[in-house]
Every structure is written in C-alpha cells, then in structure tokens.
C-alpha positions as CSV (number, residue, x, y, z in Angstrom):
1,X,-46.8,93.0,-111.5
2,X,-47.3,96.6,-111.4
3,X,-50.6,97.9,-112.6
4,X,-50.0,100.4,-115.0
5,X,-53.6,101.5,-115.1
6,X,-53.9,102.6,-111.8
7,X,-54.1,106.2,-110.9
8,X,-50.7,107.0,-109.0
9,X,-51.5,110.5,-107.4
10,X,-51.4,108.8,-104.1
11,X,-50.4,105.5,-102.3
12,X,-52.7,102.5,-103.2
13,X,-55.6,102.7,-100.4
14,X,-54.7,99.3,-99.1
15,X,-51.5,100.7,-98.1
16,X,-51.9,101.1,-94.5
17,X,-48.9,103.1,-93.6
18,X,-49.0,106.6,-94.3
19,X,-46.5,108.1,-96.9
20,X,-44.7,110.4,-93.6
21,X,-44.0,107.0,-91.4
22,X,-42.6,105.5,-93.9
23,X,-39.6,108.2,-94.1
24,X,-40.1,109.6,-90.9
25,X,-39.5,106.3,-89.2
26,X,-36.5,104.8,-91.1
27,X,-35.0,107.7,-90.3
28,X,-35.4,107.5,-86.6
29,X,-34.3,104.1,-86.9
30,X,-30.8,105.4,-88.8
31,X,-30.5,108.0,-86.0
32,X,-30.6,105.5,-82.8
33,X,-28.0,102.8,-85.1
34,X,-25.6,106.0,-85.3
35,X,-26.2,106.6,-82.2
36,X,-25.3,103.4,-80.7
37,X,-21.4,103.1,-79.7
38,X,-20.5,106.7,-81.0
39,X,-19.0,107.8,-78.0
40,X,-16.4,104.5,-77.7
41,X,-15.2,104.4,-81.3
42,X,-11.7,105.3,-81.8
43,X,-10.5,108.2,-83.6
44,X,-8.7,106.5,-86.4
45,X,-5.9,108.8,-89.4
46,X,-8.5,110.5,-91.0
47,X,-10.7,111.7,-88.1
48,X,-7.6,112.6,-86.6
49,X,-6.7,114.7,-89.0
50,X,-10.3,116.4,-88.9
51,X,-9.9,116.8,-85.3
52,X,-7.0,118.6,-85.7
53,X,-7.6,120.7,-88.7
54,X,-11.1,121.9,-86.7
55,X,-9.0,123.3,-83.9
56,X,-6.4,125.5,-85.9
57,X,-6.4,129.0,-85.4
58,X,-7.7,130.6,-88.8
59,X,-4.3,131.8,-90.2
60,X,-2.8,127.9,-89.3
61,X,-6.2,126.9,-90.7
62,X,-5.7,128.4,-94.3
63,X,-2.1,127.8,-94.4
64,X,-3.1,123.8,-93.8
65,X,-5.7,124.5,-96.8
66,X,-3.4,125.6,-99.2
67,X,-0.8,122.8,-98.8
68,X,-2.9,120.0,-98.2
69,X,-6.8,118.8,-97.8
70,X,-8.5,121.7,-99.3
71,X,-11.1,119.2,-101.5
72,X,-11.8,119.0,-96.9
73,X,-12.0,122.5,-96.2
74,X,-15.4,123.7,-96.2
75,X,-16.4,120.3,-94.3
76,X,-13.3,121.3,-91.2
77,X,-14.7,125.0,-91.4
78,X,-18.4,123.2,-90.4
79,X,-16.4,121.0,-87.6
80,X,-14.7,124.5,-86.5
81,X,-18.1,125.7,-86.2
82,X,-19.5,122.8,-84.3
83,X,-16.6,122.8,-81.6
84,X,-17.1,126.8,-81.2
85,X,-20.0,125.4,-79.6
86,X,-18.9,122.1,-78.2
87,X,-15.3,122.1,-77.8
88,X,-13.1,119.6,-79.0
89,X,-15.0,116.3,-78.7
90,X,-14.8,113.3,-80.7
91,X,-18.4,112.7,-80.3
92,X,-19.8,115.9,-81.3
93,X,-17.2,115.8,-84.8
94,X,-18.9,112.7,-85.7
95,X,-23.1,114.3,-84.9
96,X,-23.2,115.9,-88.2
97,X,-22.7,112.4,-89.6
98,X,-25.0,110.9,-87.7
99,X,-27.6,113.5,-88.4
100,X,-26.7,113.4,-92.3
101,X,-27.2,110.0,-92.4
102,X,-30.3,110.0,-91.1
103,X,-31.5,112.9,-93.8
104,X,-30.1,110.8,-96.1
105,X,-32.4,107.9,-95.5
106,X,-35.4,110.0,-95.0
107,X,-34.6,111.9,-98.6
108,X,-34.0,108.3,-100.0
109,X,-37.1,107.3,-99.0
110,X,-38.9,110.2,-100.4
111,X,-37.3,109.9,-104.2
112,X,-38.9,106.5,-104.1
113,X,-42.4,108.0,-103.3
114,X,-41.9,111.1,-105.3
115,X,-40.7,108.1,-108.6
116,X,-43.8,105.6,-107.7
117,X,-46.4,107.2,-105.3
118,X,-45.8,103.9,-102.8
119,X,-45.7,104.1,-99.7
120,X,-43.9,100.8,-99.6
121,X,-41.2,101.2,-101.8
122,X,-40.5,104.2,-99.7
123,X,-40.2,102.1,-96.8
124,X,-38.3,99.6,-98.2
125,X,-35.8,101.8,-99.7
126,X,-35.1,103.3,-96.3
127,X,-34.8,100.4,-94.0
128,X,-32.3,98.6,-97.0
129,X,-30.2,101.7,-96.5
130,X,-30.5,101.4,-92.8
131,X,-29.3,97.7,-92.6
132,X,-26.2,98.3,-95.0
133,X,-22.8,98.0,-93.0
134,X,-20.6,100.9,-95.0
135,X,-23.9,103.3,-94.6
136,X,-23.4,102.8,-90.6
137,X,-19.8,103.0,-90.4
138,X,-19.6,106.9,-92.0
139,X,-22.4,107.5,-90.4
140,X,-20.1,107.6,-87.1
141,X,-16.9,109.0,-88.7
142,X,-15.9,112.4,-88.2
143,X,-15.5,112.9,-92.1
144,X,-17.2,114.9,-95.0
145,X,-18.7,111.1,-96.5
146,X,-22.3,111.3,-95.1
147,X,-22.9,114.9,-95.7
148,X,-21.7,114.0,-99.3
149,X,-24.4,111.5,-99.4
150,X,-26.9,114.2,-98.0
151,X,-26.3,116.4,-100.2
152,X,-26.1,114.0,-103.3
153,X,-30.3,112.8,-102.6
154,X,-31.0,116.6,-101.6
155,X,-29.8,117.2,-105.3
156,X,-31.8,114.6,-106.7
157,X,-34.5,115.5,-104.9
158,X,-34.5,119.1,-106.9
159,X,-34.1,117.7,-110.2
160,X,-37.3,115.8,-109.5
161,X,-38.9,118.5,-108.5
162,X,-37.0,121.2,-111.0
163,X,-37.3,118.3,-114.2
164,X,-40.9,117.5,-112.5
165,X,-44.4,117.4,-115.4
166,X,-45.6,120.5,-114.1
167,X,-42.8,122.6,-115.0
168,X,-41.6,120.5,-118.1
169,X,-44.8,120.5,-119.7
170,X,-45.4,124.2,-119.1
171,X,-42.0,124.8,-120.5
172,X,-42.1,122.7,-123.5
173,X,-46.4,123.3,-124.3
174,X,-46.6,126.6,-123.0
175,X,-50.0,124.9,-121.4
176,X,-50.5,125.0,-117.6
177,X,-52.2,127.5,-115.7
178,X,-53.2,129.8,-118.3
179,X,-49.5,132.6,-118.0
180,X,-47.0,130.2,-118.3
181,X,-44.9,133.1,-117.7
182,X,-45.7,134.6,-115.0
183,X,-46.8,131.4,-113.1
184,X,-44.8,128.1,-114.6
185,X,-41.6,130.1,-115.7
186,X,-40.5,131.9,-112.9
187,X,-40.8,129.0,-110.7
188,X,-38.9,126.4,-113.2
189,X,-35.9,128.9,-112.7
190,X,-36.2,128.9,-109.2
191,X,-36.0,125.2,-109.2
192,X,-33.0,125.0,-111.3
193,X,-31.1,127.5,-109.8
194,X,-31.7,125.7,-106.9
195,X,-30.3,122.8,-108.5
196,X,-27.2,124.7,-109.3
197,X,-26.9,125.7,-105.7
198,X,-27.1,122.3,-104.2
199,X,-24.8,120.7,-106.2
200,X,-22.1,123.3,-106.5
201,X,-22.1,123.0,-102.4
202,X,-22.3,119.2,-102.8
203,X,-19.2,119.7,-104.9
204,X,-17.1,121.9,-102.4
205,X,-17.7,119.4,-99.4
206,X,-15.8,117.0,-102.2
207,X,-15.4,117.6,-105.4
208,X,-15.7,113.9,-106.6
209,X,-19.8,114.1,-105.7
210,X,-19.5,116.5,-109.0
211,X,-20.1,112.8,-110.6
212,X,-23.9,112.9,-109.3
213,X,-24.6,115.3,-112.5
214,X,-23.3,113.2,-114.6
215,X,-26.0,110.3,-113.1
216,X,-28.8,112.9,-113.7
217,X,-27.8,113.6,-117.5
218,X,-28.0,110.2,-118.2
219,X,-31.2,109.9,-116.4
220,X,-32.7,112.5,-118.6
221,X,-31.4,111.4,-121.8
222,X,-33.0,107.5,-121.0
223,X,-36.5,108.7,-119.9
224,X,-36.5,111.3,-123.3
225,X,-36.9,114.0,-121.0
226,X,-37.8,117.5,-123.3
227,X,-35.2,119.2,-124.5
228,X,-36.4,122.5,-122.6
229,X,-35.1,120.4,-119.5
230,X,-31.8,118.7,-120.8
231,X,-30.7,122.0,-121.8
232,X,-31.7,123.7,-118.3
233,X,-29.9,120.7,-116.6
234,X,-26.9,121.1,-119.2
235,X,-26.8,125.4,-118.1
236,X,-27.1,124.4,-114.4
237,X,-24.7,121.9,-114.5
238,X,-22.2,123.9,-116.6
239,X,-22.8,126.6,-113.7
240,X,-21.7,124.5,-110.8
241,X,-19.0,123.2,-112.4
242,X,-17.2,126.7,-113.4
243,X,-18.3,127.8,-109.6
244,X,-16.2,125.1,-108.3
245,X,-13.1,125.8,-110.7
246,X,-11.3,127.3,-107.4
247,X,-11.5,124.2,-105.5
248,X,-10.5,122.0,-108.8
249,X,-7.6,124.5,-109.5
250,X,-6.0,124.2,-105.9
251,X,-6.5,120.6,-105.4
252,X,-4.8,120.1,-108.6
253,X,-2.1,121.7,-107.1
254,X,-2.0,118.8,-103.9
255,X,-2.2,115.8,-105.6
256,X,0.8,114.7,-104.3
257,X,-1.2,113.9,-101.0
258,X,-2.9,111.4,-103.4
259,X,0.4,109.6,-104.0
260,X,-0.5,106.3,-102.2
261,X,-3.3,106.0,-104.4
262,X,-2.5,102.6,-107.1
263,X,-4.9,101.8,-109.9
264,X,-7.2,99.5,-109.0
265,X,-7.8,96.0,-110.1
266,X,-10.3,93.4,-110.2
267,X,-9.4,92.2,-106.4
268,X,-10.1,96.4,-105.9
269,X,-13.7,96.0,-107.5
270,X,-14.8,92.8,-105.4
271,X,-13.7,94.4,-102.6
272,X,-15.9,97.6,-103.2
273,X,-18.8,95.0,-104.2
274,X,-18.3,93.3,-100.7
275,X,-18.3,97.1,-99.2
276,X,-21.3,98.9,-100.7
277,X,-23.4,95.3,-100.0
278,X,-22.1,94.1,-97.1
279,X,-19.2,91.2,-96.3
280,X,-21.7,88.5,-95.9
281,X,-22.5,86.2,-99.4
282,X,-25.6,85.5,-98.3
283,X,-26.1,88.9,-98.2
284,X,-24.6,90.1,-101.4
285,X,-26.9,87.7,-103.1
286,X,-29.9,88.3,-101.6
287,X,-29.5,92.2,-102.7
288,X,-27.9,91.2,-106.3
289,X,-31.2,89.5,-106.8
290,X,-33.3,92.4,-105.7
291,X,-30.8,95.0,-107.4
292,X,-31.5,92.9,-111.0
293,X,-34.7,92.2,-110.4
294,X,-35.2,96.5,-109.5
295,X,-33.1,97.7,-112.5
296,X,-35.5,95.6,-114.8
297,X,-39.0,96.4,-113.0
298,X,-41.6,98.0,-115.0
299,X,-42.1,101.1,-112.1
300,X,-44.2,103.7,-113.3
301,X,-42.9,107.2,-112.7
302,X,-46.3,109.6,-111.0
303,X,-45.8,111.8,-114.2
304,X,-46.3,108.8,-116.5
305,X,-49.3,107.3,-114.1
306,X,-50.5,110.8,-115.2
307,X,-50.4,111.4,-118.5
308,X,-49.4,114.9,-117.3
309,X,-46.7,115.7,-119.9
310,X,-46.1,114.4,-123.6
311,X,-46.3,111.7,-124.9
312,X,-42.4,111.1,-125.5
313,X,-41.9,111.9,-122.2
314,X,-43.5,109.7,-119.6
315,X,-41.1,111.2,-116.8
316,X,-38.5,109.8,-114.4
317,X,-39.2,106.5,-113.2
318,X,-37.4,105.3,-110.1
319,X,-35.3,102.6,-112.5
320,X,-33.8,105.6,-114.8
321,X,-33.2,107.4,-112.1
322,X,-31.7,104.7,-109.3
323,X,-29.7,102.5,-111.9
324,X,-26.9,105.4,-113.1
325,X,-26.6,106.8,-109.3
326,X,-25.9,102.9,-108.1
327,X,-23.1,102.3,-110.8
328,X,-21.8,104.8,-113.2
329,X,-19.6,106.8,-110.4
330,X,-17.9,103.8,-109.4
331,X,-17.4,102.9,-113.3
332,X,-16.4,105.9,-114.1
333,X,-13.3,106.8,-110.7
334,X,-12.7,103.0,-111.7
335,X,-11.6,103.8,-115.1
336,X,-10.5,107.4,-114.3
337,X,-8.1,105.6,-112.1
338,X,-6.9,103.2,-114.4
339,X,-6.6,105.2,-117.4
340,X,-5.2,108.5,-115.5
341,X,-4.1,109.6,-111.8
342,X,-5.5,107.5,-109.7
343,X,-8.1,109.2,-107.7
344,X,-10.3,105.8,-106.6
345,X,-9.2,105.7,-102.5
346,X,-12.0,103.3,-101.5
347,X,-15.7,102.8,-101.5
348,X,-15.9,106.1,-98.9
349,X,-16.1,108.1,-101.7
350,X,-19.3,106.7,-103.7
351,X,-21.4,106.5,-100.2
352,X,-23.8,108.3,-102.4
353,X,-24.3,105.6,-104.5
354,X,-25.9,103.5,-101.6
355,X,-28.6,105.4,-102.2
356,X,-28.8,104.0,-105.3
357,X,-28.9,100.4,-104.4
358,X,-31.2,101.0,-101.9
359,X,-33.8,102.4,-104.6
360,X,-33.2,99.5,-106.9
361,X,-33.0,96.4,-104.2
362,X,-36.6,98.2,-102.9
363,X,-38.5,98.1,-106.6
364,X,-37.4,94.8,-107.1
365,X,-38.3,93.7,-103.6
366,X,-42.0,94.8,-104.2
367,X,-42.1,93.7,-107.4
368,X,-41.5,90.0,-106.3
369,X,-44.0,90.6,-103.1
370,X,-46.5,91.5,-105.7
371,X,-45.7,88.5,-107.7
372,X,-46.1,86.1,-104.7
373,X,-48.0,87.2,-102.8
374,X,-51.8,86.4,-103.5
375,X,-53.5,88.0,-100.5
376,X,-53.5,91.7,-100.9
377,X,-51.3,94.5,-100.8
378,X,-51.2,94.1,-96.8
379,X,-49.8,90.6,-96.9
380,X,-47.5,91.2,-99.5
381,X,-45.8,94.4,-97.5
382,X,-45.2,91.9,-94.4
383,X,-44.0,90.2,-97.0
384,X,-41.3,92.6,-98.0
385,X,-40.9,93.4,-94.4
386,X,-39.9,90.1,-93.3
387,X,-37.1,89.9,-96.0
388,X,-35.4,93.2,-94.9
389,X,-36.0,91.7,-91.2
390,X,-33.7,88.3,-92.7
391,X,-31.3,90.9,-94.6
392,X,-30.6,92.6,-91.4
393,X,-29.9,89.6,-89.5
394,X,-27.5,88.4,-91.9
395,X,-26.0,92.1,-92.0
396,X,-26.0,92.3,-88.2
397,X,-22.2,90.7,-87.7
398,X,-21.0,93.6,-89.9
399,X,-23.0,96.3,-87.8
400,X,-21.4,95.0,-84.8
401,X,-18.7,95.1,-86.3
402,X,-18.6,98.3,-87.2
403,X,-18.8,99.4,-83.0
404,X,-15.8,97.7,-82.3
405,X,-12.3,98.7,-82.7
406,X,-12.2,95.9,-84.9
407,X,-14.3,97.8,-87.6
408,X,-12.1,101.2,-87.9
409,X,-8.7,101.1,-89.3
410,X,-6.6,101.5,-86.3
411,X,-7.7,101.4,-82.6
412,X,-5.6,104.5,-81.6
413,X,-7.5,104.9,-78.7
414,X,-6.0,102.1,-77.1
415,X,-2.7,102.6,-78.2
416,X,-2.4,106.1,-77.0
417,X,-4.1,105.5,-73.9
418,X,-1.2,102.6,-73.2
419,X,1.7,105.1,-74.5
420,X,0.0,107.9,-71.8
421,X,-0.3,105.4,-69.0
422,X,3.9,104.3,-69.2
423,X,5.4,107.6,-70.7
424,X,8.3,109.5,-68.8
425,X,9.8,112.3,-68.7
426,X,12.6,112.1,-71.7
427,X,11.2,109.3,-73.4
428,X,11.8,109.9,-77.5
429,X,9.1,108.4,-79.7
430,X,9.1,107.7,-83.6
431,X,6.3,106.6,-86.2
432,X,6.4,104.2,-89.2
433,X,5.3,104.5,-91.8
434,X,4.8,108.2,-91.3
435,X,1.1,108.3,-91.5
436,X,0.9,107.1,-87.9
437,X,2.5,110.5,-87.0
438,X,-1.0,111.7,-86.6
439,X,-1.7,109.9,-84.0
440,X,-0.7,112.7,-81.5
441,X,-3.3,115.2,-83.4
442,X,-6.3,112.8,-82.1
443,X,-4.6,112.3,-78.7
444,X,-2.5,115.3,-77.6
445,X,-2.5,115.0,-73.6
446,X,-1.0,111.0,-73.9
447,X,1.8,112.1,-76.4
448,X,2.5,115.5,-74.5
449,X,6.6,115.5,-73.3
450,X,7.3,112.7,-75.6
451,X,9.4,113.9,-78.2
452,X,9.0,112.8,-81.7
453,X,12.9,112.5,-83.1
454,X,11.5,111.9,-86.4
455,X,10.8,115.7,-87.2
456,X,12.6,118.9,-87.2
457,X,9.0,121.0,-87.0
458,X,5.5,120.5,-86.0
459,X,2.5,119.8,-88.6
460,X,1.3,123.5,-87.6
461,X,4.6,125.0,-88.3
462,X,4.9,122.9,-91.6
463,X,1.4,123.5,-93.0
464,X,0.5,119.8,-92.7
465,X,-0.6,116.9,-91.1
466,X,2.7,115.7,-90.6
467,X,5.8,117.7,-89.1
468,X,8.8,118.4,-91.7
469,X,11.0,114.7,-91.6
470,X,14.7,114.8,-90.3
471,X,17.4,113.9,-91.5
472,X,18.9,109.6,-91.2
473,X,21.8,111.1,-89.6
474,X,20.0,113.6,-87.3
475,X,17.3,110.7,-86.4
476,X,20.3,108.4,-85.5
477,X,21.9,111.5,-83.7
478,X,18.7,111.8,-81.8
479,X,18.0,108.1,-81.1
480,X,21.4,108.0,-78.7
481,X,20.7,111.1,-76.7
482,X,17.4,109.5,-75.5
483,X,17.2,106.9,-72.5
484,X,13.8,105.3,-73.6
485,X,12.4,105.4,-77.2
486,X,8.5,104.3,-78.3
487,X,8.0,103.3,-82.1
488,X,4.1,103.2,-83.0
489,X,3.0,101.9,-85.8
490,X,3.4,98.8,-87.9
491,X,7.3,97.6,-89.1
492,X,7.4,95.3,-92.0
493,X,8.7,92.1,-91.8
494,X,11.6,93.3,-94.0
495,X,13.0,96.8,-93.1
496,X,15.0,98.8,-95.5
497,X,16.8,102.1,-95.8
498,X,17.2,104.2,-92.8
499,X,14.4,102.5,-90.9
500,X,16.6,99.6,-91.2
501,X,19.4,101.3,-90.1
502,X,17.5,103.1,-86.9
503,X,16.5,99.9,-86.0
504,X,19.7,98.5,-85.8
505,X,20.9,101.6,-83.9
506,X,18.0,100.0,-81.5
507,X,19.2,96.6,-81.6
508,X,22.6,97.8,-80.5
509,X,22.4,99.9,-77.6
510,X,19.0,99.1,-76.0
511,X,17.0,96.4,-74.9
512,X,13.3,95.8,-75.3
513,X,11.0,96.9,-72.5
514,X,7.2,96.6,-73.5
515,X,5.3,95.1,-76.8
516,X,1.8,96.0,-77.1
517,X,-0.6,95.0,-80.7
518,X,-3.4,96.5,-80.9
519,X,-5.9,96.0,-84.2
520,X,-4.3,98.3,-86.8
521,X,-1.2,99.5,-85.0
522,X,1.7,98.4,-82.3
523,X,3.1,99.9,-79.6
524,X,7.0,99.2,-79.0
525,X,9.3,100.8,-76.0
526,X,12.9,99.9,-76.3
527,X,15.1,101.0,-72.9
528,X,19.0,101.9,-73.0
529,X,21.3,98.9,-72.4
C-alpha cells in the first residue's frame, strides 16, 4: 500500500531512476519501434487518400475539403507542408506519427509523475503504452490518429497545470503570494486560455477528440475540484467548442462519406477491447487485472500529499483523472452510434484513450509490487519491470504483426507493383467495390496508361477521392472496346446488379490471363477471346 503520510514533493529517495529517464527513455524506446519497418509498410485506403489530398494544388485542395474529409484538413495541410520539404514520400507522411507517438508517451509519462510524484509509475505508464499493438500501428500510418493522441495528453497536461493547487487555491482563498492579483490571477488565465487553445486545435485535427473535455469535466466534478475551476474549465470549454462550430457545420454537411458506418454491437465492443489491449488473452488479462486493480488504487494526487489547497479539495489524483479518459469516449461514440448516426468507425478514433489504460494498468501495477514485494522500493520496481518485460513478450506477435503487410488493411504495395510490372498499352482496369479506386492515388506511375472504365472524371476533377461513376451501359460500352481488362479489388462470392452483369460481359468474350491474392485485395487480368 501507498503511504499516505509521506511527503510527495519529490520521488521517494529509494527511487533510483531520475524523474527525466523515466519519460525521456520510454520515449526513445517509442521512437526506434516506429521507426522499425516504416519505410516497407504499404500504403493502405486511407493513407492513400492522405497522400493524395497532400499533393493537390491549393484550389484542388479546398475544393476536395469542401466535398469531402474536411474533419482531415488541417492534418493534409501539415502533410502539404511536410512534402514542401520532402516531396511525396510515404515515409516522411508517416514521421509526424512517429514523432507524435513518441510525445505522446513522454507526456503520458509525465501526467503520471505530475498525479503521484513517482518516478515509477511514470515509467511504467510509458513502457505499457510502448508495448500496446494499436499504439504502434498509428504510430506508422500516415493519418491524423497519433497527433490526436498528442494533442489529447498535451491538453491534459494543461488542465493539471491550469486546475493545479497553486492556482486553485489562490483563486478560491485569495491566499498565495501575498497579490493574488497581480501574481496568481494573471497566470491562472494564462493557463486556461492555454487550455482553450490546445484543445480547440486538438479539435480541428478531429473533431471527435472534442470528447477529451468531456473526460476532464468529469474528472473535476469526482475530485470536488472548487468551483472557481469548474466554472473556468466550463468557459474554456464552452470557448473551444464555439471556435470549432466551422468545422462541425461543414462536416455536418459530408456525412454522407460516413455512410458505411453501421451501429455497433456487442461483437463491435470485444473487438475494440481486443484492439485497445492487444489480440492476445493472455494479454488482455494481465492488463484487465492491472486496469481494476489501478481504477481502485488509493494514489495520492501531489496536491493532496500537500495539503496545499482545501480541505474538500485534495486535487487530481491519477485514478480521477486516468479512469474517464480510458472509458467514457468509447461509451459515449458507442451509444452515440447506436442511438443516432453512426459515427463509431473503429478503435482509431479513441487512440487517446490508450493513454488512459496506460495510467491505470501502471498504478495498479505498483500498487501490487508494493504489496509483494518485501525488500524495498528497488526490488519491487524490478519487480514491475519484469512484468511489463512478460507483457511485451506476449504483445510481441502483434507488433510483428503490425510490420507486415499482414497487419494493414490491404497490401497495395504489392498489388500495384504486380499491375505495373504486366500493364500494356490499352489495357482497361476497373475497381470493386469502389473504395479500391484509390489505389492509383498511393501508386500513380504503376496505374499510369491504364484506363479506369469505371469513371467518366478523375477524383481531382470531381472534388473527391473517387472519380464521378459511369454509367452500366457506358461501363459495358467500355469493357468491349478494350483488348485486356484488370479488376482489383475483392468480388463477392455472389455478384449482383451491374457488377454481375460486367462480369458476365467478361465471362463472354474473354478468357482469364493472370490471378494474383494478395492480403486485403486481388488482382485479376482477363484477355479478349
């Protein structure tokens, strides 16, 4: 057990480790595990679309905005700014997520000190998030998730800092250094309109991280925080959320994009258990334990170690704050999604709340150490250490995993490479279902002179990812003017409607040539008779 009677202004002296290596090197560990295999994973719909969107001249650029994706823009306007410098690289799209991620474990890390003053719970926050699969898989995907996460503990972060004892209890006692005016007052406004300004641009790389205020409110109103602060968190909430009514307002107008979204069911919520905790059971159980054992573990906040504000308010202990940032975003998209328009499109859009496992699993983690471990604080942080060491090794499949085509939706890479080794001059090529028609976005040069037959304009010209479709009849038209014709993608086992009846046009006159399957997508090319 914890003891509550010991002064928490700084990390118990047994503690060898100094409070810096223990964020400092998690992070560096994050960075070489994104590092590793970024340059062979495969582009896969998404990143392709980034890729694409990043190189658009400006006009093409806001006209792509205003049909679809804009909940994405400001994050393609940072990957436009990255290949200014670059060039159009696959690599250098996914940096900044490698580079988030490892922010993200170092400002994980740091809310655990700043919530218990040990050094240990720092560490073992930030290696947890290190070992966990879904946190290394964004971390090398050229999309908006791990700057979303950044963003969301840089938030957090502030609120510590802006809800901290020294300016709550100067704003609630008027106490403190003697002006409270001059010298607690001005800097408490700083802090929370720095709070505003962090989430508000948290909010415009995607809108749905809004939910992280919610997680704070709650955490307020559970520790008793004063009402000076709930109301400041109330105003600079309230602020962000009218700054980002222009982004709220157009999206609403592109929901349609969201159309493949279904509510969810219970299959839907074991899946995103099995995501945010990793596929192994072993795994899942190991961190359920520490999780429950975390979310009930009597950590001290530093203000309450103190005594430094009132006595209602003992400030934010790592529990109040970890628990509602693990699970209330997911319960609440999860009901959002059931009871209105589905917005819930997979467990990429509560990365954030890793963060919040990560916190939890590492309090209840050293909570058990201390309880077994009768030989100091030394013996019970190897302790600690060697079960993150047995977490990782059950986790390491998954991170494998996660390098291989195997781990990304689709191996394009291989699938275009094959269509740009056996291509000829005149061949016709068609997608299905039509989300595979951004293939070519990803992989210009091996779809260049193939013509797709499937659209009457390009995805620039239409204001989209996808080109304007054509007609059955025109298709069909099409089909028999062409000597060679490729289909990518994946054909149910059951075709209906006009992909049944271009397929029978294929049946008829031509003959297959070439079957390739590749994880995530096929490769057909059918010859004339």
């Amino acid at each position: 057990m914890i003891d509550e009677h010991r002064t928490a202004t700084a990390p118990e002296p047994r503690e060898r480790l100094p409070s810096w290596a223990s964020i400092a090197l998690p992070a560096l560990v994050m960075l070489a595990m994104g590092f590793w295999g970024l340059r062979d994973a495969s582009m896969y719909g998404t990143e392709e679309a980034t890729y694409w969107a990043a190189q658009l001249p400006w006009p093409s650029f806001v006209h792509l905005l205003g049909n679809v994706d804009a909940v994405h823009g400001v994050y393609y306007a940072l990957i436009k700014a990255v290949f200014a410098i670059s060039g159009p690289d696959a690599t250098w799209m996914r940096l900044p997520s490698v580079l988030a991620t490892a922010g993200t474990v170092a400002l994980t890390a740091l809310v655990a000190f700043r919530t218990t003053a040990s050094t240990r719970v720092a560490l073992f926050s930030a290696l947890i998030m290190v070992s966990l699969p879904l946190v290394n898989a964004y971390a090398q995907a050229g999309r908006s998730y791990a700057l979303d996460a950044l963003g969301v503990m840089a938030t957090t972060l502030v609120l510590l800092w802006a809800a901290g004892p020294a300016a709550s209890s100067a704003a609630s006692t008027g106490s403190g250094l003697g002006r409270p005016q001059q010298h607690n007052g001005a800097p408490s406004r700083y802090r929370w309109i720095c709070y505003t300004a962090l989430l508000t641009t948290t909010a415009y790389l995607h809108e749905l991280t809004v939910l992280v205020a919610v997680c704070h409110g709650v955490t307020l109103v559970v520790t008793r925080a004063p009402r000076s602060v709930l109301s400041r968190w109330l105003a600079s909430s309230a602020t962000a959320f009218v700054l980002l009514m222009p982004l709220l307002v157009l999206s609403s107008h592109e929901q349609a994009q969201l159309s493949w979204i279904r509510a969810p069911n219970w299959a839907d919520v074991a899946a995103l258990v099995r995501s945010m905790l990793g596929p192994s059971p072993a795994a899942i159980g190991v961190l359920g334990v520490l999780i429950g054992v975390g979310a009930l573990a009597p950590v001290r906040s530093r203000a309450g170690a103190h005594g430094q504000v009132s006595h209602a308010w003992r400030g934010i202990s790592l529990p109040a704050l970890a628990l509602p940032l693990a699970v209330l975003p997911s319960i609440l998209l999860l009901a959002e999604s059931v009871l209105a328009t589905p917005l819930y499109g997979g467990s990429r859009y509560l990365l954030y709340c890793e963060s919040g496992l990560a916190l939890l699993a590492a309090a209840g983690l050293d909570r058990l150490c201390r309880s077994v471990s009768t030989h100091g604080a030394f013996a019970s942080g190897l302790v600690g250490l060697a079960v993150i060491v047995g977490l990782g090794v059950l986790q390491w499949p998954a991170q494998l995993r996660v390098r291989t085509p195997q781990g990304r939706p689709q191996d394009m890479t291989a699938a275009a490479a094959y269509v740009g080794a056996h291509k000829m001059r005149g061949d016709a090529i068609l997608y299905y279902p039509r989300m595979y028609q951004q293939t070519p976005l990803g992989y210009p040069g091996a779809f260049r002179g193939v013509a797709d037959i499937g659209v009457v304009n390009s995805p620039e010209q239409n204001g989209q990812f996808y080109g304007r479709p054509s007609a059955p009849v025109q298709v069909r038209r099409a089909m028999r003017s062409h000597a060679r014709i490729w289909i990518v993608g994946q054909l149910p086992r059951r075709p209906h409607g006009s992909l049944a009846t271009e397929l029978a046009v294929l049946r008829a006159g031509y003959a297959p040539v070439s079957f390739q399957r590749y994880h995530g997508v096929s490769v057909w090319l059918y010859g004339r008779r």
